[in-house]
C-alpha positions as CSV (number, residue, x, y, z in Angstrom):
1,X,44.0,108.9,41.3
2,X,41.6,107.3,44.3
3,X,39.1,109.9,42.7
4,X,39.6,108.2,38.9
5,X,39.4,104.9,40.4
6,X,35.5,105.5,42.4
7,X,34.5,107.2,39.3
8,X,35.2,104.7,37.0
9,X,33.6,101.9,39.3
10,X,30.4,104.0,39.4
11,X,30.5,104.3,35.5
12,X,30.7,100.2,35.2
13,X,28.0,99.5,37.9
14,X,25.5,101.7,36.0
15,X,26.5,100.3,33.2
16,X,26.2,96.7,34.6
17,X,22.5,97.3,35.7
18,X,21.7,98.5,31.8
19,X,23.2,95.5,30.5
20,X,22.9,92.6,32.5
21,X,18.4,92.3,32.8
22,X,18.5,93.2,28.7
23,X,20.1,89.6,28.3
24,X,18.9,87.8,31.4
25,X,14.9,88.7,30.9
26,X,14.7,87.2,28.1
27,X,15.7,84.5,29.1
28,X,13.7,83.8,31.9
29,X,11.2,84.8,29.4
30,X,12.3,81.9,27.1
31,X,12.7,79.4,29.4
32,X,9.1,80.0,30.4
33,X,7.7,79.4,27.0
34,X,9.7,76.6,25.8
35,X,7.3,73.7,26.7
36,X,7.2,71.0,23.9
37,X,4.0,71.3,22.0
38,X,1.6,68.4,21.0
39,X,-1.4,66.7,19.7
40,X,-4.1,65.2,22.1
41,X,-7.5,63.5,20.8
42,X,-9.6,61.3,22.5
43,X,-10.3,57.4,21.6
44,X,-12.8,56.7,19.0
45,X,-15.2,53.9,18.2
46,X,-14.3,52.1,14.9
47,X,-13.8,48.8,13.5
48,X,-10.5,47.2,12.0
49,X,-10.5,44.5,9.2
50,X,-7.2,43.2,8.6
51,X,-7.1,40.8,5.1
52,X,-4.7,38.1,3.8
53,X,-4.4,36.6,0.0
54,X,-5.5,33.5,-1.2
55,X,-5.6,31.6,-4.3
56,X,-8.7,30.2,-6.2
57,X,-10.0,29.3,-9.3
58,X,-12.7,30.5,-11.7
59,X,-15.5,28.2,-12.2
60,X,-18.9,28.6,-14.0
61,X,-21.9,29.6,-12.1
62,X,-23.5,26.5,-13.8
63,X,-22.0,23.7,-15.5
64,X,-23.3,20.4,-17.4
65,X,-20.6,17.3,-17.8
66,X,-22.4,15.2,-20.6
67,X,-21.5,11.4,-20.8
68,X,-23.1,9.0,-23.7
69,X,-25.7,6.8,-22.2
70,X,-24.8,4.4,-24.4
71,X,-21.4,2.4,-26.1
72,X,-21.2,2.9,-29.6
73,X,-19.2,4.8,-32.6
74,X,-19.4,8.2,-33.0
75,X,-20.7,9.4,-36.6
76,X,-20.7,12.9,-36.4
77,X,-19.1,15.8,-34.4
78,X,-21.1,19.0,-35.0
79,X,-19.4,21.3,-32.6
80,X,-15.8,22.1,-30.7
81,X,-14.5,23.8,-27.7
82,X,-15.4,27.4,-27.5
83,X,-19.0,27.2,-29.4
84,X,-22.1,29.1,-28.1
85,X,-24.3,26.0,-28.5
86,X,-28.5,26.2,-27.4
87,X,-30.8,24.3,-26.1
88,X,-31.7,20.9,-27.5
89,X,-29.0,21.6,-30.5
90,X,-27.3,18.3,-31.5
91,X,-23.5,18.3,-30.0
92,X,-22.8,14.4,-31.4
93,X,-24.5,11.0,-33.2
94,X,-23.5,7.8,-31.9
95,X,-24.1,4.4,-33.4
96,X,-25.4,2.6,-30.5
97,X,-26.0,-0.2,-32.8
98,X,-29.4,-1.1,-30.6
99,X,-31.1,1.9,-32.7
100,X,-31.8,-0.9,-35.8
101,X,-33.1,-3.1,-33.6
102,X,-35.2,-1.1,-31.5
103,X,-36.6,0.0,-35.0
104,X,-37.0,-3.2,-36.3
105,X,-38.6,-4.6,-33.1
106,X,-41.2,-1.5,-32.8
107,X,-41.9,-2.5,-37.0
108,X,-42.6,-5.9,-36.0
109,X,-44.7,-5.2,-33.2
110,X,-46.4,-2.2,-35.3
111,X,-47.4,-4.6,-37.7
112,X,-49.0,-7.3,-35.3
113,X,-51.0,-4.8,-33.5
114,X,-52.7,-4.2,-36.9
115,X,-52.7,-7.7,-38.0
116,X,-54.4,-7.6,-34.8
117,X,-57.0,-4.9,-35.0
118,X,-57.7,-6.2,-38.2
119,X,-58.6,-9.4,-37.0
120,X,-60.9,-8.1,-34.5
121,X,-63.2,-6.0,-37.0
122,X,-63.3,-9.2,-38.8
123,X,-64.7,-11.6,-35.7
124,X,-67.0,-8.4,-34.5
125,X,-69.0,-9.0,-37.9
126,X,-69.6,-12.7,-36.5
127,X,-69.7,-11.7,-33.1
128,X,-73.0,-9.3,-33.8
129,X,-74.8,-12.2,-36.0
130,X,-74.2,-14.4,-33.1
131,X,-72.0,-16.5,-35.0
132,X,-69.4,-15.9,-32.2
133,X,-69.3,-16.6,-28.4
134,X,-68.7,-13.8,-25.7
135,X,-65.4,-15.6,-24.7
136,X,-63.9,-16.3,-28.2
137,X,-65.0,-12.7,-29.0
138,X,-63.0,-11.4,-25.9
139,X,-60.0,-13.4,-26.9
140,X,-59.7,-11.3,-30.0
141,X,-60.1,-8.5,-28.1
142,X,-57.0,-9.2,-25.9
143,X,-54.9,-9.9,-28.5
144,X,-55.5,-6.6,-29.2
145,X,-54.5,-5.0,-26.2
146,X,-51.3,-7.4,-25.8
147,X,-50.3,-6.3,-29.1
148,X,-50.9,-2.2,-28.1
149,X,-48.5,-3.0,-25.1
150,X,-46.0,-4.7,-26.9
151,X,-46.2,-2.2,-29.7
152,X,-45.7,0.8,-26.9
153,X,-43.5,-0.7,-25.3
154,X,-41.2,-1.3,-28.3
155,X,-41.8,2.2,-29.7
156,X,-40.2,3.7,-26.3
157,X,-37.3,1.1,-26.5
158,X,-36.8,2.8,-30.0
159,X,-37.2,5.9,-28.7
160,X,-34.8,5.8,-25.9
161,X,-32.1,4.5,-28.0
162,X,-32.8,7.3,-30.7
163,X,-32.3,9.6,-27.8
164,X,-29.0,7.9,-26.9
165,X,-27.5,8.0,-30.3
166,X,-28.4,11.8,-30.2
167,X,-26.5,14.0,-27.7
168,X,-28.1,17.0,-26.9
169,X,-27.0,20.3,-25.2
170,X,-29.2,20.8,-21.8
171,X,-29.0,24.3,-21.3
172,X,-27.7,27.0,-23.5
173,X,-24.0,27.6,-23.1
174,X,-20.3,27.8,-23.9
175,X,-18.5,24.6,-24.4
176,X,-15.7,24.4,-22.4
177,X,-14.6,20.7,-23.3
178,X,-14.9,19.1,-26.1
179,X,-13.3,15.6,-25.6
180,X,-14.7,13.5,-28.4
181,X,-13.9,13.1,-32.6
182,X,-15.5,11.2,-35.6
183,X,-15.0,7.5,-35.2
184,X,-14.2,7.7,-31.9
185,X,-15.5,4.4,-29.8
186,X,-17.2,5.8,-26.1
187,X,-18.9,4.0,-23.4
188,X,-21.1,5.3,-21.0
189,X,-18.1,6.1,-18.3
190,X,-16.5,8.4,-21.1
191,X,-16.9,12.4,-20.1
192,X,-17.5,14.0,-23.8
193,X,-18.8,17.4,-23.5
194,X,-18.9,20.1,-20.8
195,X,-21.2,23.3,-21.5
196,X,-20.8,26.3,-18.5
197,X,-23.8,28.6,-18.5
198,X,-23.4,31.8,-19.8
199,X,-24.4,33.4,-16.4
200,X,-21.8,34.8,-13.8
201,X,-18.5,33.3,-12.8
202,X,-17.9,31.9,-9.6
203,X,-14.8,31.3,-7.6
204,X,-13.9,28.3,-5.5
205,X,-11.1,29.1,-2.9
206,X,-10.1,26.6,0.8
207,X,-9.5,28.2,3.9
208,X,-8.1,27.4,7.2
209,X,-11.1,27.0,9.8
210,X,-10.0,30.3,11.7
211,X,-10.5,32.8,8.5
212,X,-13.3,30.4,7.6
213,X,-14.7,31.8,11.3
214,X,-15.0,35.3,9.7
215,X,-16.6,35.0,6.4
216,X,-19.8,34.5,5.6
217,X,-22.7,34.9,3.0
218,X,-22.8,38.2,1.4
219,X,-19.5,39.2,2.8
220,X,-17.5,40.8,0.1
221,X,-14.1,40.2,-1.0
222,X,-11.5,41.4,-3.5
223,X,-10.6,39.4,-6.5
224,X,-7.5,40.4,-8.6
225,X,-6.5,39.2,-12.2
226,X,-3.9,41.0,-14.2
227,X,-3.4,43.9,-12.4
228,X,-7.2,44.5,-12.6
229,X,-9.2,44.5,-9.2
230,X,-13.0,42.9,-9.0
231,X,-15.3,42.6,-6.2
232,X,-17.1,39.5,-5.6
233,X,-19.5,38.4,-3.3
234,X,-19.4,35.3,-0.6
235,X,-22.3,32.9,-1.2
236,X,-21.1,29.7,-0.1
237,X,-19.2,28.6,3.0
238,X,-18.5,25.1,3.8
239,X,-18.9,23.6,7.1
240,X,-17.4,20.4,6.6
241,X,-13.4,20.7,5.8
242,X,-11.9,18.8,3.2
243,X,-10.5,15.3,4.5
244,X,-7.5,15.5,2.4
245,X,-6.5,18.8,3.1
246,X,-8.1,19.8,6.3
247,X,-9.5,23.5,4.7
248,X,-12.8,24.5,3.8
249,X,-14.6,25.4,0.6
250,X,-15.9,28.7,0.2
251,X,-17.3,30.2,-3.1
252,X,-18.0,33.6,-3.7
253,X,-20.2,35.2,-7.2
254,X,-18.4,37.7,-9.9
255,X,-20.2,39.7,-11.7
256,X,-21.7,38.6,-14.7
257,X,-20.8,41.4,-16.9
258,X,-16.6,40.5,-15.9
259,X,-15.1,38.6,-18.2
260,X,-12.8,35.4,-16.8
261,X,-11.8,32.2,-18.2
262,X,-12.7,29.4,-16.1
263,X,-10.5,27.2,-14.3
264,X,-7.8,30.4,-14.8
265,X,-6.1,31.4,-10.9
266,X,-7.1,34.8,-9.3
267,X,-5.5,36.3,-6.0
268,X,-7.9,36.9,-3.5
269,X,-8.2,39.5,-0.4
270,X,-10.3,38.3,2.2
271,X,-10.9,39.2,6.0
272,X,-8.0,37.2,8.3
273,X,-9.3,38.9,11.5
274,X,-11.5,42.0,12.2
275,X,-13.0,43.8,15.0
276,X,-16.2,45.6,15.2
277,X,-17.5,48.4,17.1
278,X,-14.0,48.5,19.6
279,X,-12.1,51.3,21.3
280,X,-9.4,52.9,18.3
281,X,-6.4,55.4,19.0
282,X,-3.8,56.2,16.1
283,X,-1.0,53.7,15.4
284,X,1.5,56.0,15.9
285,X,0.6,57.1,19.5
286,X,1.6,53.9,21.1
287,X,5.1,53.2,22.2
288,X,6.4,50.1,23.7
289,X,8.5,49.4,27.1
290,X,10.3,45.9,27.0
291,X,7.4,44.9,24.8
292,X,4.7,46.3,26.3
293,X,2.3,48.8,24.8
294,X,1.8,52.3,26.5
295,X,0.8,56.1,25.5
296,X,0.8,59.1,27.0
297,X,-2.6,61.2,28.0
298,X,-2.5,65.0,28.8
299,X,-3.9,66.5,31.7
300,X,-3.7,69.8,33.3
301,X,-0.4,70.7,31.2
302,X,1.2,67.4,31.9
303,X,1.8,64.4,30.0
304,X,1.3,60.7,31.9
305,X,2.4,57.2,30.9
306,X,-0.3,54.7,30.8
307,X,0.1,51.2,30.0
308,X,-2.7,49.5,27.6
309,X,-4.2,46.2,26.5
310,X,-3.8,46.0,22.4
311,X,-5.7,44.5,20.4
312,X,-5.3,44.1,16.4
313,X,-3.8,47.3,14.7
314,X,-3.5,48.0,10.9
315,X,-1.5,50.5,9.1
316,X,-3.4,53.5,10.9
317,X,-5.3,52.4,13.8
318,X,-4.5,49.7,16.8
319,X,-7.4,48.1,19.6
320,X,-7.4,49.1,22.9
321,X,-9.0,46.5,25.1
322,X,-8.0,47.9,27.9
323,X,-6.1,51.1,29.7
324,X,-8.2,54.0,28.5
325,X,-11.3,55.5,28.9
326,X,-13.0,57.1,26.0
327,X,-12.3,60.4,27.6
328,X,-8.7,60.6,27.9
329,X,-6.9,62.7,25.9
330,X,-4.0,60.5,24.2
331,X,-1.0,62.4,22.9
332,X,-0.1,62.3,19.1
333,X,3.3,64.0,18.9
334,X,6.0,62.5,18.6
335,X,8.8,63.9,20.5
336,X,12.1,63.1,22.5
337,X,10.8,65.3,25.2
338,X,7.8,63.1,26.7
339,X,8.3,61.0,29.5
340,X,5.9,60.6,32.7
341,X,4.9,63.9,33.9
342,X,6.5,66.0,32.0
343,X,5.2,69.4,31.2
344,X,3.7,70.3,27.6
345,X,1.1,72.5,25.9
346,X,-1.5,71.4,24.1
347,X,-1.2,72.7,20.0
348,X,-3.9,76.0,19.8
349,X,-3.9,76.1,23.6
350,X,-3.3,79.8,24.9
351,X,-1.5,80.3,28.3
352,X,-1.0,83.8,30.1
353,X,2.8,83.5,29.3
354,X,2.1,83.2,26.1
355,X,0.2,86.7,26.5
356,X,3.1,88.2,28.3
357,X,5.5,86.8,25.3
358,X,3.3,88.3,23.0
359,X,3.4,92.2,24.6
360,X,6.6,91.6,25.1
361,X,7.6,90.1,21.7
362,X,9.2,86.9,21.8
363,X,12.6,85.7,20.8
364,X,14.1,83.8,18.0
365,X,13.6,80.3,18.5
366,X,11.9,77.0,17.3
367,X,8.5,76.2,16.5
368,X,5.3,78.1,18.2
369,X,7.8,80.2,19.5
370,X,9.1,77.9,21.6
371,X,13.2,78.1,22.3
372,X,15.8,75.5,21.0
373,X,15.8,72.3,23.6
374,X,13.7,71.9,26.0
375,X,13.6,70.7,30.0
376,X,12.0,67.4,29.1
377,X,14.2,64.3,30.3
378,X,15.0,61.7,27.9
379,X,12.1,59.0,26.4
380,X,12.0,55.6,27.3
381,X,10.9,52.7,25.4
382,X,10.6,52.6,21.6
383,X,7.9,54.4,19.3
384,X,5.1,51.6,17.2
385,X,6.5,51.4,14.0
């Protein structure tokens, strides 16, 4: 029986030493290869415009407001609002009622200017017989020339008021206004006509003084109408703000060949802050500890904590003023496995137990090999959303 019992504890200690290394070297094995693997990539140079939306209005690149330059009646109306009108073409007549009497005036003094000359050849008959003295003969001769200057100067009167009794389009155009009818009575305070030019649109936006800080000419800027997106073009930037409303005026060009109706509202997009030519790291890499902004930098198969100065950030990248050098290597992974020294492999990076996993052949487990968990401690502080 003593026999049995020696023999069977020989047959379960060789069967112990077959077993017991088939399940415990792999996992030493496992636990050697199961370092959480991430991302690194050094800080670039870029820049980061961040925009806001504003309101304007579309204005004409040029635009005439036409006022009579006289009081009178209006007799005729030839065009409305909406008309292609040219050059010179008659919009309106007015009755200025001084047009009959400049006429009649430049008549009157027409005819004495000839009564005048008339006169003149007459006496210069005498004058060369010497039937007439030099100084009666010069008389004539002034009467003359006081009747051309009367006559002149009554002709332009007649002229002028011809002029005003006609209103004329200045430039080629569309009419935007049209505020006049037949009959109507207008004085010289009374806005009638406005023509816009038929070159590009404009439009007029105000601005706080700091986004007014980051425009300038030529700057471009989105302009949106209708679901339709255009790009315009800063030309104008006011340096004086408005008294009433403390913003300034800035005016940028459309393109002429984009069709909008003035005075309609557009949204526009236009720089609220930027920053040019400054250290960049992904949004995503930083994480924040009671509201301060760290990341973590990999060196020598470790990760390390390192606090940072932000700057502005948009959807993808943030500023870093300060806390990095443009040769660390700032982790991109997210995992729950990172805190401050904690040891990780770098994604593509190939490590001699990786080589003895591979001869070896390496167990079921997550990712790159790597086996379920991991001996990272727990994260602190929150990930940039």
């Amino acid at each position: 029986m003593k026999k049995k019992i020696i023999i069977a504890g020989i047959c379960i200690i060789a069967l112990c030493a077959v077993i017991v290394p088939k399940f415990t070297k792999p996992k030493q094995f496992a636990q050697a290869v199961a370092l959480p693997v991430m991302d690194a990539e050094k800080p670039e140079t870029g820049d980061i415009r961040l925009t806001t939306s504003v309101i304007g209005k579309i204005e004409p690149s040029d635009v005439v407001y036409i006022y009579p330059k006289a009081a009178g009646d209006v007799t005729e109306v030839n065009v409305k609002a909406g008309d292609i009108v040219t050059k010179g073409q008659v919009l309106c007549n007015i009755d200025t009622k001084q047009v009959e009497s400049a006429k009649n005036t430049m008549d009157s003094a027409a005819l004495t200017l000839r009564q005048a000359q008339e006169e003149l050849s007459r006496q210069q008959l005498l004058y060369a017989g010497g039937g007439l003295s030099d100084q009666q003969y010069s008389q004539y001769q002034n009467a003359v020339s006081s009747a051309q200057i009367n006559y002149d100067q009554a002709k332009y009167n007649y002229e002028t008021q011809l002029e005003y009794s006609q209103i004329t389009a200045p430039m080629e155009g569309l009419v935007e206004i049209c505020n006049v009818e037949n009959y109507d009575n207008v004085s010289q305070g009374n806005l009638i006509f406005v023509i816009s030019g038929q070159g590009s649109r404009v439009v007029s936006f105000s601005t706080t003084e700091r986004i007014r800080g980051y425009l300038k000419e030529g700057d471009t800027i989105d302009v949106e109408k209708d679901g339709q997106t255009y790009e315009g073009t800063v030309y104008e930037v006011s340096t004086m703000a408005d008294e009433t409303t403390g913003l300034y005026k800035v005016k940028a060009s459309v393109d002429a060949d984009v069709v909008l109706p003035t005075g309609s509202e557009v949204k526009l997009y236009v720089t609220s802050e930027k920053a040019e030519g400054v250290m960049t790291i992904p949004v995503d890499a930083v994480y924040y500890e009671n509201g301060e902004p760290y990341v973590y930098t990999y060196s020598d198969g470790k990760v390390w904590q390192k606090f940072i100065e932000e700057g502005i950030f948009d959807s993808d990248i943030l500023e870093v003023k300060s806390g990095l050098s443009m040769d660390d290597m700032v982790v991109t992974t997210w995992s729950s496995e990172l805190y401050d020294g904690a040891e990780v492999r770098l994604k593509g990076e190939t490590t001699q137990d990786d080589s003895t996993g591979d001869a070896a052949g390496a167990p079921a487990g997550g990712p790159e090999g790597n086996a379920p968990g991991g001996p990272g401690a727990p994260m602190t502080g929150n990930k940039a959303q």
